[in-house]
Backbone as CSV, one residue per row, in Angstrom:
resi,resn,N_x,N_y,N_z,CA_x,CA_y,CA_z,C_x,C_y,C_z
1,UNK,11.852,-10.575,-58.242,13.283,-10.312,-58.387,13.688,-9.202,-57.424
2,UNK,15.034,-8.971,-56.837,15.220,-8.589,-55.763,16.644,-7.886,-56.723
3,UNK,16.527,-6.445,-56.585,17.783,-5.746,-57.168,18.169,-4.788,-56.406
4,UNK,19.973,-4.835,-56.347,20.811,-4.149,-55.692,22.109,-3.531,-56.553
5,UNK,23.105,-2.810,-55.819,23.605,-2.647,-57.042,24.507,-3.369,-57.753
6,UNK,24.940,-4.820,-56.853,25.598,-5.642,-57.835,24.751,-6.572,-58.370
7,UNK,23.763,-7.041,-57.700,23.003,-8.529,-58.188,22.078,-8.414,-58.251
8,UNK,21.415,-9.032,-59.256,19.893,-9.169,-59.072,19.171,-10.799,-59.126
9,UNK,18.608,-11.262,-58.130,18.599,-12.461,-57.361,16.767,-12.733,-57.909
10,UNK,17.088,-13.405,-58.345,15.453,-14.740,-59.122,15.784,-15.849,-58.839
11,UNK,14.197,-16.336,-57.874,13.079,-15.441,-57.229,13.966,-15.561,-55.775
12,UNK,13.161,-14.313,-55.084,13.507,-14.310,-53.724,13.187,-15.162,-52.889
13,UNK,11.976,-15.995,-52.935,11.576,-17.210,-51.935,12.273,-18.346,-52.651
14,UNK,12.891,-19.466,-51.842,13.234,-20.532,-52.060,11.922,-21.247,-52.031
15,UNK,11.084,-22.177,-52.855,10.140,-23.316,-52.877,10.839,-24.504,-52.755
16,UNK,10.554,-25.204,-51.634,10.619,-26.681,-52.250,9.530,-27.371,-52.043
17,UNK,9.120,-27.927,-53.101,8.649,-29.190,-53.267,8.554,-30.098,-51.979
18,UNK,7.176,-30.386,-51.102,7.712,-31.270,-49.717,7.279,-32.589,-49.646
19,UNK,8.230,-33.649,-49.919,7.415,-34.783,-49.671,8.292,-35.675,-48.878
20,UNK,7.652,-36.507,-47.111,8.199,-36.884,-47.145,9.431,-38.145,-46.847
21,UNK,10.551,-37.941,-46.892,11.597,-38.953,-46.703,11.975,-39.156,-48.268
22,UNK,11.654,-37.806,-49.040,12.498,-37.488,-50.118,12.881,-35.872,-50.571
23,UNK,14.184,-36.201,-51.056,14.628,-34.967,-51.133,14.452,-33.957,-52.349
24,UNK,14.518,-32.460,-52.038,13.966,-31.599,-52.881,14.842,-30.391,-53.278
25,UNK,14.873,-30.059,-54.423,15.549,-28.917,-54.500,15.410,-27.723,-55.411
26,UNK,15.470,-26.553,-55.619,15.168,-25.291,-55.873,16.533,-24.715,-56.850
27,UNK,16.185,-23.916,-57.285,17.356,-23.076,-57.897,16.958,-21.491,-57.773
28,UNK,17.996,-20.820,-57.732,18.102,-18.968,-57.738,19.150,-18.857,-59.219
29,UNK,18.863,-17.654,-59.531,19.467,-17.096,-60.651,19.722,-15.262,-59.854
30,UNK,21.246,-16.289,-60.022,22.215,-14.339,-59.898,23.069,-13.801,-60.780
31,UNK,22.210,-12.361,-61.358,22.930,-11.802,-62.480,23.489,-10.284,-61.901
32,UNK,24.981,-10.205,-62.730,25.422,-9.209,-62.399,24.912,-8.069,-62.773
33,UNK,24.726,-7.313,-62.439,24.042,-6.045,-63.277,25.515,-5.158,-63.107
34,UNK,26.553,-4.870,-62.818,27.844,-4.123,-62.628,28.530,-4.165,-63.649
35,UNK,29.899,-3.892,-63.847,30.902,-4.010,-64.478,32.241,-4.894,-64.223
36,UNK,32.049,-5.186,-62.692,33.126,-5.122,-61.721,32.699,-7.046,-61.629
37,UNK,34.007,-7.663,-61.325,33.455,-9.297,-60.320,33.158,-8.939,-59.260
38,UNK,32.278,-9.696,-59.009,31.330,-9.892,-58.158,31.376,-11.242,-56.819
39,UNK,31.653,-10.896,-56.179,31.662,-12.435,-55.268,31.199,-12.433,-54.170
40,UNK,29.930,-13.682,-54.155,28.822,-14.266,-53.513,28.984,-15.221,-52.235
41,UNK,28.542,-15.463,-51.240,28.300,-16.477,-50.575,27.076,-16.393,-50.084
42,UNK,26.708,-17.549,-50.172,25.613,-18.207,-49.292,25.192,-18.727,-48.110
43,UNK,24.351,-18.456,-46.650,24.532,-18.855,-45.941,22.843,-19.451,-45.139
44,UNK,22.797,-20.447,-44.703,21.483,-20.783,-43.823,21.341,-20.707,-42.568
45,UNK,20.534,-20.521,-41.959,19.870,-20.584,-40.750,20.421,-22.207,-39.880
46,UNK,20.514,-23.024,-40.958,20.055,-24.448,-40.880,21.384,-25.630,-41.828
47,UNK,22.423,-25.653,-41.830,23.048,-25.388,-42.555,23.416,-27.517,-42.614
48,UNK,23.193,-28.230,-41.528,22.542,-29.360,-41.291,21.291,-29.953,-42.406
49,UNK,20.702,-28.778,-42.971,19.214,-29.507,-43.730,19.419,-29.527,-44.562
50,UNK,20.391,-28.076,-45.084,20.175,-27.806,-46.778,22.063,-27.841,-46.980
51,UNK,22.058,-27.943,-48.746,22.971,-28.581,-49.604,23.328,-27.393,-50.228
52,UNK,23.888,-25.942,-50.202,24.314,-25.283,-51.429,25.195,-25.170,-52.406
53,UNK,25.228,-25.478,-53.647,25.894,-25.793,-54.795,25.571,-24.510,-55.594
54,UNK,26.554,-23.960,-55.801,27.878,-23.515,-54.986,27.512,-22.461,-53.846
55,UNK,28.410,-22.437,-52.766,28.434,-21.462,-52.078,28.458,-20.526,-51.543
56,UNK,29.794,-20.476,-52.357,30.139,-19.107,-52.780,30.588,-19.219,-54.218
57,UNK,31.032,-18.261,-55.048,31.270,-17.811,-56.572,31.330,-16.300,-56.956
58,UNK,31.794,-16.232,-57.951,32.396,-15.377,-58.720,31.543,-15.166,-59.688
59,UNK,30.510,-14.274,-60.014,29.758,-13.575,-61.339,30.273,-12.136,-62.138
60,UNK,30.745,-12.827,-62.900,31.481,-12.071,-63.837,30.580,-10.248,-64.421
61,UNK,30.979,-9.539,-65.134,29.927,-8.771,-65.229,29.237,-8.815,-66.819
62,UNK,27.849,-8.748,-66.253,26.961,-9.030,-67.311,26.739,-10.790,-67.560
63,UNK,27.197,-11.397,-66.635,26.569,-12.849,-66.577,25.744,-12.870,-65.429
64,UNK,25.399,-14.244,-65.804,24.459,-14.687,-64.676,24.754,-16.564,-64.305
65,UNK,24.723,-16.639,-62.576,25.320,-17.773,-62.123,24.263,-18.319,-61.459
66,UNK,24.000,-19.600,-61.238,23.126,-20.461,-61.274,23.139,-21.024,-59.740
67,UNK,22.394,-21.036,-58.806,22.800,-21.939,-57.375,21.976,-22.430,-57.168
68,UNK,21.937,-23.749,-56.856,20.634,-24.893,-56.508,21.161,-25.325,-55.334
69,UNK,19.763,-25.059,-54.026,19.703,-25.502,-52.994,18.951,-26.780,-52.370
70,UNK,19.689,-27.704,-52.061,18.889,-28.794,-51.807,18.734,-29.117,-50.458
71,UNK,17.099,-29.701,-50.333,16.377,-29.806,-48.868,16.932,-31.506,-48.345
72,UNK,17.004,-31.896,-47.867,17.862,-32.784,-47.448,16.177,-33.711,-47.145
73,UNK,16.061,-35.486,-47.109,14.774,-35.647,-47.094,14.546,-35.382,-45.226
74,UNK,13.112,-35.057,-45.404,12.644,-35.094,-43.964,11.675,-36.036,-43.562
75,UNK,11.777,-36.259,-42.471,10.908,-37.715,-41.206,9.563,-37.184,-40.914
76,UNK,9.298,-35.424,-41.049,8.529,-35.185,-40.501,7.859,-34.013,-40.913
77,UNK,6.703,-33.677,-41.242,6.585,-32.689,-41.629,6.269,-31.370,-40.543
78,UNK,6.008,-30.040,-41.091,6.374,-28.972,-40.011,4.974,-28.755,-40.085
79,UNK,4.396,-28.299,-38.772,2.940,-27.487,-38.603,2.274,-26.379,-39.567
80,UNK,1.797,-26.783,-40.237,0.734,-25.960,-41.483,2.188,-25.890,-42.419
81,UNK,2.633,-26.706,-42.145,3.283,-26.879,-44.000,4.497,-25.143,-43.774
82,UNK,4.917,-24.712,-42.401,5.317,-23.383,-42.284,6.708,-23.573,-41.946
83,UNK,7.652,-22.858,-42.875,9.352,-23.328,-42.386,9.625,-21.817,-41.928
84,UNK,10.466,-21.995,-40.810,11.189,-20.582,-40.102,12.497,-20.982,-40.863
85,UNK,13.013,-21.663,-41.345,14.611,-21.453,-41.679,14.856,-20.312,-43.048
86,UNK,16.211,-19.712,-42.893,16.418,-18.162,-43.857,17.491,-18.560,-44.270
87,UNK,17.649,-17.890,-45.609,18.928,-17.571,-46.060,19.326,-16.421,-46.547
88,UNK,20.737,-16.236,-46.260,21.494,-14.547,-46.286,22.261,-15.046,-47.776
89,UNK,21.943,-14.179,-48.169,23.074,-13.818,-49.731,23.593,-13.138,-49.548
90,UNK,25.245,-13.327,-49.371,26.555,-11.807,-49.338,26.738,-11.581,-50.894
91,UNK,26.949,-10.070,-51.118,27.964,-9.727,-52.529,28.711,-8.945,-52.141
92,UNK,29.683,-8.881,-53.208,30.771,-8.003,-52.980,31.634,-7.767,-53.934
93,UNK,32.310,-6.853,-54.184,33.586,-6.655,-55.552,34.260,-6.638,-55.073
94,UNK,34.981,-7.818,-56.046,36.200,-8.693,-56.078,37.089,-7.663,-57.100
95,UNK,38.686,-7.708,-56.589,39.345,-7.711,-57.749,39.193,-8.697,-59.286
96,UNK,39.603,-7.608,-60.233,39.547,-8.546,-61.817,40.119,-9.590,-61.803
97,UNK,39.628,-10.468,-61.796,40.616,-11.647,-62.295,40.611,-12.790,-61.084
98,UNK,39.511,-12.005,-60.428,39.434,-13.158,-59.236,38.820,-14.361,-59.202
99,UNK,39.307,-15.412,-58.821,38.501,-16.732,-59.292,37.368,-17.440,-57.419
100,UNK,37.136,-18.578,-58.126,36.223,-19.313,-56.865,37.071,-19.597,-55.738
101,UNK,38.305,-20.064,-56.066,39.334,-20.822,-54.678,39.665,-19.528,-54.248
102,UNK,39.965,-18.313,-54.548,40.465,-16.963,-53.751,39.870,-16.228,-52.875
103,UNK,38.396,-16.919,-53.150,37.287,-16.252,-51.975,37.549,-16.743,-50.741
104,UNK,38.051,-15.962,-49.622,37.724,-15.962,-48.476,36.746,-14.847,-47.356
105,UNK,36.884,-15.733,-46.127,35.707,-15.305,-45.891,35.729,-13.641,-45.210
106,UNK,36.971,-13.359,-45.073,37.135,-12.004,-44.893,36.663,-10.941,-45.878
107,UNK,36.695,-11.526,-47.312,36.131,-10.334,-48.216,34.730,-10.009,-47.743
108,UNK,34.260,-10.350,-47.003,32.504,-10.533,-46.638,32.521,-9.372,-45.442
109,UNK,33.621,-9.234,-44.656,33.869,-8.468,-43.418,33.475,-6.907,-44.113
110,UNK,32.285,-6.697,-42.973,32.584,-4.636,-43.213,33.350,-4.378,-42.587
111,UNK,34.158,-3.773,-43.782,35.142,-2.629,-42.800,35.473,-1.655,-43.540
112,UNK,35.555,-0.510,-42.924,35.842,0.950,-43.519,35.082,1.108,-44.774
113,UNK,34.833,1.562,-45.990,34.321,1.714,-46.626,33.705,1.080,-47.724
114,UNK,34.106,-0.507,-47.626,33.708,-1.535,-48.081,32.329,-1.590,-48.193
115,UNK,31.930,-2.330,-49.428,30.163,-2.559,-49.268,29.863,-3.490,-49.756
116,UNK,29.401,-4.094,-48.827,28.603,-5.619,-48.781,27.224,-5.857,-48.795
117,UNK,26.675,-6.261,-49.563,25.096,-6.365,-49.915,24.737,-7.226,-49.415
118,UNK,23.737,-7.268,-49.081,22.997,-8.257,-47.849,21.462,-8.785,-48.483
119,UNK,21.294,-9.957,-48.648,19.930,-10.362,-49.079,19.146,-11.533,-48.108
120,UNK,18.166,-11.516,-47.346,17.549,-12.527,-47.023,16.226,-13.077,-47.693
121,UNK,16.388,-13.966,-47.481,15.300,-15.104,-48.930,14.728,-16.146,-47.993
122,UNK,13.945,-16.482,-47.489,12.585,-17.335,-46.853,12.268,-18.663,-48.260
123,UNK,12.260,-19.298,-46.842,11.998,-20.752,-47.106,10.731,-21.511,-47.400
124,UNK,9.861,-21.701,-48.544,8.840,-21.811,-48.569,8.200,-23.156,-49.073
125,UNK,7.060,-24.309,-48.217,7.276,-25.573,-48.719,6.094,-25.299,-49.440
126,UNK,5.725,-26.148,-50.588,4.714,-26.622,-51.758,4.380,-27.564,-51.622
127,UNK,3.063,-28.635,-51.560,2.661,-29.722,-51.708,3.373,-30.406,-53.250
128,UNK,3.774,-31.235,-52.996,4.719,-32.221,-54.135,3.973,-32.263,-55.179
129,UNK,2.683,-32.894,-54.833,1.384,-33.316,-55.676,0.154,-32.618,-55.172
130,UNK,0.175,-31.600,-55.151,-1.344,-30.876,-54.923,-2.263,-31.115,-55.515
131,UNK,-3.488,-31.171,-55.185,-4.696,-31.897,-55.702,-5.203,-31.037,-56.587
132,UNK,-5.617,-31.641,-57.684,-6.097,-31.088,-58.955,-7.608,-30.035,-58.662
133,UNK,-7.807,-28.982,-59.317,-9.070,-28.582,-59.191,-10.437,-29.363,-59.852
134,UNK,-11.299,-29.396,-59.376,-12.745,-29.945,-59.419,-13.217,-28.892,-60.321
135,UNK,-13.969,-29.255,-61.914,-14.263,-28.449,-62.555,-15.848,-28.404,-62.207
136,UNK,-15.970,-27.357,-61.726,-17.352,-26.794,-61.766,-18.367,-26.773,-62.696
137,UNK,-20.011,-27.673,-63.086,-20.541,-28.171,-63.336,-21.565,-27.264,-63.484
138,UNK,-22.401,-26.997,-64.227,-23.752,-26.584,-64.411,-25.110,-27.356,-63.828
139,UNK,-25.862,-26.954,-63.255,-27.430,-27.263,-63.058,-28.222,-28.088,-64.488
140,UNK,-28.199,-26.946,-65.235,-28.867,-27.214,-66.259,-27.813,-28.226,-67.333
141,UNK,-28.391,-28.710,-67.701,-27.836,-29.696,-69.297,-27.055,-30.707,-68.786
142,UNK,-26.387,-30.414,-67.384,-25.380,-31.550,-66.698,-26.053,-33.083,-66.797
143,UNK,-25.610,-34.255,-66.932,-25.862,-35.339,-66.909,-25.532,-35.695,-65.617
144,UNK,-25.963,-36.536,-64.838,-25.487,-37.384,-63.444,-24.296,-37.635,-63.355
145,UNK,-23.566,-37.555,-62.733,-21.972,-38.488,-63.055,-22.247,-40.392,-62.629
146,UNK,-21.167,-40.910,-63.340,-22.020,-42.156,-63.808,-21.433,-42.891,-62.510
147,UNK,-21.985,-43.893,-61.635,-21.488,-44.089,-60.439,-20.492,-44.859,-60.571
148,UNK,-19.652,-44.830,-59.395,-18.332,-45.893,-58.900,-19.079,-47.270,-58.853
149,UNK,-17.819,-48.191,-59.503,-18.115,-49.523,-59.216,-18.826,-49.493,-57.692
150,UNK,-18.533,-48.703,-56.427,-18.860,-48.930,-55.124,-19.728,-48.038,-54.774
151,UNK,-20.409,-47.637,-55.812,-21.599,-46.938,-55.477,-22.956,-47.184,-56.273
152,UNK,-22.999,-48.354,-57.052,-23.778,-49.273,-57.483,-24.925,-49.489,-56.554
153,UNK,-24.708,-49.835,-55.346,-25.489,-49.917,-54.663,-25.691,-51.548,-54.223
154,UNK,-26.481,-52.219,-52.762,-26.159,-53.526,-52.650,-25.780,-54.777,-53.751
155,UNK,-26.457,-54.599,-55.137,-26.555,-55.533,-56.097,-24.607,-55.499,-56.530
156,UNK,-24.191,-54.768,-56.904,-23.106,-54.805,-57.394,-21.915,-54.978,-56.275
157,UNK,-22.158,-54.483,-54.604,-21.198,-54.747,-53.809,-21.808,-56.450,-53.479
158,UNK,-22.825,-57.135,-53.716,-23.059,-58.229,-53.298,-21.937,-58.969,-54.851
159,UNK,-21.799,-59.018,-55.623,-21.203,-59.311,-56.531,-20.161,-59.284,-56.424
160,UNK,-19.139,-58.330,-55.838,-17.969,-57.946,-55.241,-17.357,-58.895,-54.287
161,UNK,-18.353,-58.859,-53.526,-17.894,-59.710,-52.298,-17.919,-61.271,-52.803
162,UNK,-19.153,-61.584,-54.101,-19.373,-63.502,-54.460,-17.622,-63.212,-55.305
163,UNK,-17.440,-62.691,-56.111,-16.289,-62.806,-56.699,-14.643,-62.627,-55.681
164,UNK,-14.901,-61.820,-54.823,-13.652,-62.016,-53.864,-14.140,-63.201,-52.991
165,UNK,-14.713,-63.570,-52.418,-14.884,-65.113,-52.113,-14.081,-66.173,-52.639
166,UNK,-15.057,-66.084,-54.313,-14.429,-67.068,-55.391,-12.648,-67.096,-55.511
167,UNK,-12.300,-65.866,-55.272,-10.701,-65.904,-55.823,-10.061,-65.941,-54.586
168,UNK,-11.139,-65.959,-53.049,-10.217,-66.137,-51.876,-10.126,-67.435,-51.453
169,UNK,-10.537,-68.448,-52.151,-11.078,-69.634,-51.664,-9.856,-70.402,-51.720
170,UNK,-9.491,-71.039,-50.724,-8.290,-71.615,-50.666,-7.671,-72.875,-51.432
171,UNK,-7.020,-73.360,-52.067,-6.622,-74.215,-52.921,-7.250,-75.975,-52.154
172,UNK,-7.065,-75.734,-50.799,-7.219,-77.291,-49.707,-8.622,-77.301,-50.135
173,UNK,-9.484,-76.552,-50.227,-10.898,-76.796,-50.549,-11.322,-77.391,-51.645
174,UNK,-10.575,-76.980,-52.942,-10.914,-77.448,-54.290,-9.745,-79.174,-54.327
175,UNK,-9.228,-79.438,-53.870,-8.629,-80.437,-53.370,-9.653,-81.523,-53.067
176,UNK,-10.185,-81.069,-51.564,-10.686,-81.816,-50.881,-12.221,-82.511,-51.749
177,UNK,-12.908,-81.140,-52.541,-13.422,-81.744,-53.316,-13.706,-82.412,-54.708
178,UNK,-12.572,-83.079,-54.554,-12.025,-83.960,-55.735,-11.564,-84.830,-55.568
179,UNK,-11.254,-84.632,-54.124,-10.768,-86.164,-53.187,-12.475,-86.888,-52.630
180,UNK,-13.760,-86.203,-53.175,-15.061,-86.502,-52.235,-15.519,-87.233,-53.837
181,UNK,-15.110,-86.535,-55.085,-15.758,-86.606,-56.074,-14.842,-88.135,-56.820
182,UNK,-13.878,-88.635,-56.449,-13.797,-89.419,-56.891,-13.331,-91.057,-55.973
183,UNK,-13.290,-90.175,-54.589,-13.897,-91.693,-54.243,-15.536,-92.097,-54.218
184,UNK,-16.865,-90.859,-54.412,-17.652,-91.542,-54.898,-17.671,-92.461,-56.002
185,UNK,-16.811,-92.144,-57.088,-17.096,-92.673,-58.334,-16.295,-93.958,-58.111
186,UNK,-15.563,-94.180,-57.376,-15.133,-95.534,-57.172,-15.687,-96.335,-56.724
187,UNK,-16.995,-95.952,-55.206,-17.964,-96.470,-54.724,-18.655,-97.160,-55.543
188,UNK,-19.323,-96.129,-56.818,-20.166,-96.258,-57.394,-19.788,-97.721,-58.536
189,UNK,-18.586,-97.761,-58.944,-18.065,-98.503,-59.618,-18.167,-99.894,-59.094
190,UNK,-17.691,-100.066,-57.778,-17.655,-101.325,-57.176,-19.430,-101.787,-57.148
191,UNK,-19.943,-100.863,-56.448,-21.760,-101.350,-56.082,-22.159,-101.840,-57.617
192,UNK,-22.033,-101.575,-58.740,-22.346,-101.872,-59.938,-21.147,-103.101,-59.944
193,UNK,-20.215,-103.393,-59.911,-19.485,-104.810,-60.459,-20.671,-105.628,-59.203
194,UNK,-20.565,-105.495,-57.913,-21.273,-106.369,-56.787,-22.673,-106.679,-57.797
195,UNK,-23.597,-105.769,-57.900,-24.812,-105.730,-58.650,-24.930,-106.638,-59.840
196,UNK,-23.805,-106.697,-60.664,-23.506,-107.883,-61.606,-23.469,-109.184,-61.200
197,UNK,-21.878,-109.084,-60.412,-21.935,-110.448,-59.488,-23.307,-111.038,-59.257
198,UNK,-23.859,-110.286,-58.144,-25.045,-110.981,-57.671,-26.060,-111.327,-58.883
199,UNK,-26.318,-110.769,-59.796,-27.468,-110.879,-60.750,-26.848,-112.131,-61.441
200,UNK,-25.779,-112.344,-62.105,-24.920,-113.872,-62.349,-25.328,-114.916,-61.595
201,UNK,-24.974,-114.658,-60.009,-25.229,-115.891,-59.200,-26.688,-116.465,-59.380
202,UNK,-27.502,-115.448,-59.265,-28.922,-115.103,-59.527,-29.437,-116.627,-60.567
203,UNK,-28.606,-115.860,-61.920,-29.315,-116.579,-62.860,-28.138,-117.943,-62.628
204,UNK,-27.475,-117.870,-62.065,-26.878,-119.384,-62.018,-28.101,-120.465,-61.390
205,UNK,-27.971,-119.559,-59.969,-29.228,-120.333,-58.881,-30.299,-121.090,-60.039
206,UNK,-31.063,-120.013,-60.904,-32.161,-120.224,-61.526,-32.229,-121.343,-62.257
207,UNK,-30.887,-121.529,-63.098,-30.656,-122.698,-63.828,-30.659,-124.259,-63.328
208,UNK,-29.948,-123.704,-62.096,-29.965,-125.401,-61.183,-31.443,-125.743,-60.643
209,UNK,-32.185,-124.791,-60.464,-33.624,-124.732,-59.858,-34.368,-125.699,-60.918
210,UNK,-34.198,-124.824,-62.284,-35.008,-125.578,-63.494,-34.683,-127.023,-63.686
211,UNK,-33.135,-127.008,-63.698,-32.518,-128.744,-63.856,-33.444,-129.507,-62.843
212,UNK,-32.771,-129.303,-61.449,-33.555,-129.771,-60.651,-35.215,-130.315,-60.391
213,UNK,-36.004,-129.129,-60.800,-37.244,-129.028,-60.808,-37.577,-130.085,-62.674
214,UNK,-36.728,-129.847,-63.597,-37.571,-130.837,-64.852,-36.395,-132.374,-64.346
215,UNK,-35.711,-132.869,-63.949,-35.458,-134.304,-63.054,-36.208,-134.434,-63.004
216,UNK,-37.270,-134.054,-61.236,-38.020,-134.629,-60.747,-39.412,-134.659,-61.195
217,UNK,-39.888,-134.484,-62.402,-40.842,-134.282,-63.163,-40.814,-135.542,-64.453
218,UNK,-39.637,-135.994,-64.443,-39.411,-136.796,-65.312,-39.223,-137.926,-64.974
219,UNK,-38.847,-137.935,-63.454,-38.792,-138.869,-62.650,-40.571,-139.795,-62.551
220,UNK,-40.782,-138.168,-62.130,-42.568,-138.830,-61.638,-43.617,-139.594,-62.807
221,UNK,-43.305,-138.699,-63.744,-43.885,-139.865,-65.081,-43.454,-140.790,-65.601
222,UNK,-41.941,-141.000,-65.597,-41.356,-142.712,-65.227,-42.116,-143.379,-64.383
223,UNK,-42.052,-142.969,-63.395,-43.085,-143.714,-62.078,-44.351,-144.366,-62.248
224,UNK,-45.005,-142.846,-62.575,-46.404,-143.172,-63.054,-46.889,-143.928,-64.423
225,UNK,-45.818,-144.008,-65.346,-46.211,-145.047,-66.245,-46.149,-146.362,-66.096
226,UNK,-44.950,-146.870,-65.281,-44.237,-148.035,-64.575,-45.759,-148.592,-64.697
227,UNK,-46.213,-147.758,-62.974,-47.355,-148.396,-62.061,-48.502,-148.429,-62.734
228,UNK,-48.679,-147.813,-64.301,-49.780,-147.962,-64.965,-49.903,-148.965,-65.838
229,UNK,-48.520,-149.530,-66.403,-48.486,-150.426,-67.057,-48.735,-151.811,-66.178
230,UNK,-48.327,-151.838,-64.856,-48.377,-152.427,-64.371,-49.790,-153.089,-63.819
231,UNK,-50.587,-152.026,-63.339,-52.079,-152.152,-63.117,-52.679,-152.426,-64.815
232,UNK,-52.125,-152.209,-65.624,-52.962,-152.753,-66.959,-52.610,-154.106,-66.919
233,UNK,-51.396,-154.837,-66.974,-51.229,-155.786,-67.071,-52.209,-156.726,-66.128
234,UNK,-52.220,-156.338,-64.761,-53.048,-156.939,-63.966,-54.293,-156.934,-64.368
235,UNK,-54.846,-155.809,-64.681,-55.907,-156.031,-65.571,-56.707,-156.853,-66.390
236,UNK,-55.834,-156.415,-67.332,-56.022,-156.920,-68.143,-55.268,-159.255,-68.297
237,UNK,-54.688,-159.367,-67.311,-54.661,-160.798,-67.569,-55.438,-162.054,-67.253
């Protein structure tokens, strides 16, 4: 805290928060410590970057007035995280009864015995998300820490890689084999009706073979009885 004899200004460094291509903003607390109004303006180095709400104002005595400065987002960050831009805080006593629209900027002018308080306040950036501390571990009684899925070692990154395979595998593949799997089975379908067919004809053939083959068997012992009866008769007359 930074005290003078009208104001007393919390905290003196502006922080913001830096992250970026988003914007950040801070607040000060100014309390009157006087009797008298009090009236403030604010001014930057940089006046393009930052947003002050309010500017200037009027702190009554024995209050306290509130100003939030906002960092506008940035493209780029600055070398070791280090900002040169400043800001000046004017005070001054105001007549009683003076409000925010009556401030001009001449009340700020020294002249003759007037007194104007002067504050400069530095610009200071913070990591948004600063990295957590690492709790420090004992030798003794400590257990191993239990490894990363990716520190398993070949067995578990070989597993990694069969399962991203599996889920990278393109849809045309599982397609194609289903377009292999069922025109076999159609193959297979036809070679079995053919396999019938033919085994039918098969036993057709077989049947005419037998007809054929008991004819001429029946034929021949017609024959041969004919010519036997015949030689008996001769024979015998």
């Amino acid at each position: 805290m930074s005290t003078g004899d009208l104001l007393n200004i919390h905290p003196i460094e502006l922080k913001f928060p830096f992250e970026l291509r988003k914007q950040s903003s801070c607040s000060m607390q100014l309390t009157n410590k006087s009797d008298k109004y009090v009236a403030f303006k604010v001014k930057t180095t940089n006046p393009k970057k930052y947003c002050v709400r309010p500017n200037t104002g009027i702190v009554m005595p024995g209050s306290t007035c509130s100003v939030t400065v906002t960092m506008q987002a940035q493209k780029e960050s600055p070398p070791d995280m280090q900002c040169k831009d400043k800001f000046l805080l004017q005070s001054v006593v105001a007549p009683d009864g003076t409000t925010t629209n009556k401030i001009t900027s001449e009340m700020f002018n020294k002249e003759g015995d007037k007194v104007v308080e002067e504050f400069k306040l530095r610009v200071v950036y913070i990591p948004a998300n600063p990295p957590s501390p690492v709790p420090e571990e004992s030798d003794e009684g400590s257990s191993p820490p239990r490894p990363s899925v990716l520190e398993n070692g070949y067995q578990d990154s070989s597993l990694l890689d069969a399962v991203s395979r599996t889920l990278e595998e393109p849809k045309e593949k599982s397609f194609e084999t289903w377009s292999l799997i069922s025109r076999l089975t159609e193959e297979k379908t036809s070679a079995l009706q053919q396999n019938q067919k033919l085994q039918h004809e098969l036993e057709l053939m077989r049947k005419q073979i037998s007809k054929k083959h008991a004819g001429g068997v029946s034929l021949l012992v017609a024959f041969l009885i004919s010519l036997f009866g015949i030689l008996a008769g001769y024979i015998f007359k």
